[in-house]
C-alpha positions in Angstrom: 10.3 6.2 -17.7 9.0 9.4 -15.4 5.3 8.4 -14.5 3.1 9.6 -11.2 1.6 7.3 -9.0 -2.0 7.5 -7.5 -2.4 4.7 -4.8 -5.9 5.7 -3.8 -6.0 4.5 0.2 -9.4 3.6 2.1 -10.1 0.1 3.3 -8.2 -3.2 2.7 -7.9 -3.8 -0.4 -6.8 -0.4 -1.4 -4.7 -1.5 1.4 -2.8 -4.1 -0.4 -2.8 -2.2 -3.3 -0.9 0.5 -1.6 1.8 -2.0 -0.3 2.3 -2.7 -4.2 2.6 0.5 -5.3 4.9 1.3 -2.5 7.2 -1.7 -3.1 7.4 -0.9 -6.8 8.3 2.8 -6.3 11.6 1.4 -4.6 12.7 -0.2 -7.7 10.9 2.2 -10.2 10.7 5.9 -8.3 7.9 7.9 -10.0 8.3 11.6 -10.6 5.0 12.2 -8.1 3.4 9.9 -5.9 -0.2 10.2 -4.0 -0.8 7.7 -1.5 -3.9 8.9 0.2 -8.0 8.8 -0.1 -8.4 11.7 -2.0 -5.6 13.4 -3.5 -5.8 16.9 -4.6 -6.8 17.4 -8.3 -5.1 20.2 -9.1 -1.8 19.0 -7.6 -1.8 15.4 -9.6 -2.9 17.0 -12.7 0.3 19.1 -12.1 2.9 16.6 -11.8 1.1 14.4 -14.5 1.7 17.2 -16.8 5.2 17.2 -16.4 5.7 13.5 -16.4 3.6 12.3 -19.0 2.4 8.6 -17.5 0.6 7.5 -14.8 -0.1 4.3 -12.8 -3.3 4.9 -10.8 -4.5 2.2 -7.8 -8.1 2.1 -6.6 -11.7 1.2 -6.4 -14.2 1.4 -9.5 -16.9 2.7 -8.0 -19.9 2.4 -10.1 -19.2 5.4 -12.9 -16.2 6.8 -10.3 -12.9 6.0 -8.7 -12.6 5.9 -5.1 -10.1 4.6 -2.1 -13.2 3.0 -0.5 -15.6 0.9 -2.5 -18.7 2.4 -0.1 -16.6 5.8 0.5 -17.0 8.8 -1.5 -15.4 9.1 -5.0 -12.4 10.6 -5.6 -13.0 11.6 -9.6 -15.7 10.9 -12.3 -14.6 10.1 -15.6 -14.9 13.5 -16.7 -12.9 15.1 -14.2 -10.2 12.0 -14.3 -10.0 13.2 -18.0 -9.0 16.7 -17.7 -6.9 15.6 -14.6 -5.1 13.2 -16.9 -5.2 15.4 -19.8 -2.4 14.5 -22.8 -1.1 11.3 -20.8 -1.0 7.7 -20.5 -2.2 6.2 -17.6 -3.1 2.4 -16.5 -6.1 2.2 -14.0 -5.6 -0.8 -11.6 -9.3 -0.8 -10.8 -12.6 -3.0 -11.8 -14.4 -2.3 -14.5 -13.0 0.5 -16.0 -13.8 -0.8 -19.4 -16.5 -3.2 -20.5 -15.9 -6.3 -22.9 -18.8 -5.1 -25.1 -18.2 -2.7 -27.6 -21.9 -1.3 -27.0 -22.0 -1.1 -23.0 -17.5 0.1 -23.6 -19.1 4.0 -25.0 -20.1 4.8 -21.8 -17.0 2.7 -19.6 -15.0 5.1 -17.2 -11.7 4.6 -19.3 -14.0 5.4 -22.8 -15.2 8.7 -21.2 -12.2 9.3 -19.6 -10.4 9.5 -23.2 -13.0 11.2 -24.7 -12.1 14.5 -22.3 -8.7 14.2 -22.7 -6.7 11.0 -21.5 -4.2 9.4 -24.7 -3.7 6.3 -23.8 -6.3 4.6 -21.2 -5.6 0.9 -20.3 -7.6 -0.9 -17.9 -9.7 -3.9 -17.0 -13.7 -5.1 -18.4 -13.8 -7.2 -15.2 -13.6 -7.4 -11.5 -9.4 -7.0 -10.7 -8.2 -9.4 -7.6 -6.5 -6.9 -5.1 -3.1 -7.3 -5.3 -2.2 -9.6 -1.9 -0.6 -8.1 0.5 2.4 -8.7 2.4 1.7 -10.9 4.9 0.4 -13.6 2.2 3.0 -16.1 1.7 5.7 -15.1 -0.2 5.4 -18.1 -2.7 2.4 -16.6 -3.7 2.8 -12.7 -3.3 6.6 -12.6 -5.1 5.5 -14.1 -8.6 1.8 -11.8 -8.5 4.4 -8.5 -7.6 6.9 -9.2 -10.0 4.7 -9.7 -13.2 2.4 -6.8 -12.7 6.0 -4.7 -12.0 6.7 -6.3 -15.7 3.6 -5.0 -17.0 3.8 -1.8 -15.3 7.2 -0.6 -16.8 6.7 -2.0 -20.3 3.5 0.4 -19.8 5.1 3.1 -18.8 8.6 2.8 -20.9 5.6 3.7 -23.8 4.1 0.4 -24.6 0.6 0.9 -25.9 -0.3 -3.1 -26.9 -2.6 -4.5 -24.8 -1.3 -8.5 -26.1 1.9 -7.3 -25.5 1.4 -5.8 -22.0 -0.6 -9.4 -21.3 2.8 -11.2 -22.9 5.4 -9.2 -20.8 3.4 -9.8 -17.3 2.5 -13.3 -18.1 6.5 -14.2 -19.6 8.0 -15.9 -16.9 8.4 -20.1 -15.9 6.0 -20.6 -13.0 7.1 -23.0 -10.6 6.4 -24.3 -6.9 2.4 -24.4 -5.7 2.2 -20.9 -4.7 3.5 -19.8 -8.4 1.0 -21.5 -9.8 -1.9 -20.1 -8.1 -0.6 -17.0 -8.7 -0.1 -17.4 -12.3 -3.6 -18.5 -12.7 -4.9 -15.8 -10.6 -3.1 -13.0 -12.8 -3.8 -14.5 -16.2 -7.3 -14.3 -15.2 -7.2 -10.8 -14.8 -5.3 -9.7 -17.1 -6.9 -11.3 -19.7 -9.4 -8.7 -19.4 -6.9 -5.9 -19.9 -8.0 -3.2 -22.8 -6.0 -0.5 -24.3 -7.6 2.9 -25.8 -5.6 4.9 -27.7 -6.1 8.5 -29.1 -6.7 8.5 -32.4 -3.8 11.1 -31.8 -1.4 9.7 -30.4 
């Protein structure tokens, strides 16, 4: 289960984002983690070498990924694609893939792939930042704990994008707050696609 994280850091919702990706590294400690704006290419591409998956946290920024959705990018699909070279990585980022199979050959995760990446999951819609801590915890405990499901059957090798949607929507939703969440996760990950390497 060794994976690298990339919480990409820059306004508030990359903000929330971060205090995910923090709280899951407790519980699930990646091999490398980047929490910062831009993190250095070379040095991510290093430690995703060695581990193999990756969980990435940002902004799509029109054709990019970025900490700020105004700021400057961090990568272009290109260069995420020989950065993520040989590995498996799940962008928590808007429209990273496209639900049209037309618009899809020229998505960020479908370029991405094409330079190098094996396994590309992520979302053909606008993604709902992940709410911070200071939401009420009826509503931020059931939204943390099923993307943490998704998350490790992702990075324990599972390449199905139904069965990534079953494993973070499994789970008995009860109480007001659990129920918002639950409708506000099934929403976006209903939009979750998975491209795999004809390789792998």
């Amino acid at each position: 289960m060794s994976y690298v994280l990339v919480s990409l850091t820059g306004d508030e919702a990359t903000a929330a984002n971060d205090l995910f990706a923090q709280w899951f590294a407790k519980t699930h400690p990646p091999h490398a983690a980047f929490h910062e704006e831009h993190p250095n290419h070379n040095a991510v591409a290093d430690a995703v070498r060695q581990a193999g998956n990756a969980l990435v946290f940002g902004h799509d920024g029109v054709g990019s990924v970025r900490g700020k959705s105004l700021g400057e990018p961090w990568v272009d699909p290109q260069t995420f694609g020989q950065i993520f070279s040989g590995s498996r990585v799940w962008v928590y980022a808007c429209d990273t893939r496209s639900k049209n199979l037309e618009e899809d050959l020229t998505s960020f995760g479908r370029v991405a792939s094409g330079a190098g990446v094996q396994v590309f999951a992520g979302f053909a819609a606008p993604v709902t930042a992940v709410p911070p801590f200071s939401t009420l915890e009826a509503l931020r405990t059931p939204i943390y704990q099923a993307l943490a499901r998704g998350f490790r059957a992702f990075i324990s090798g599972e390449n199905s994008a139904e069965n990534l949607k079953k494993a973070v929507l499994r789970g008995a939703a009860t109480g007001r707050g659990a129920v918002l969440a639950a409708s506000q996760i099934e929403r976006d990950i209903q939009t979750l696609r998975v491209l795999v390497s004809p390789t792998v």
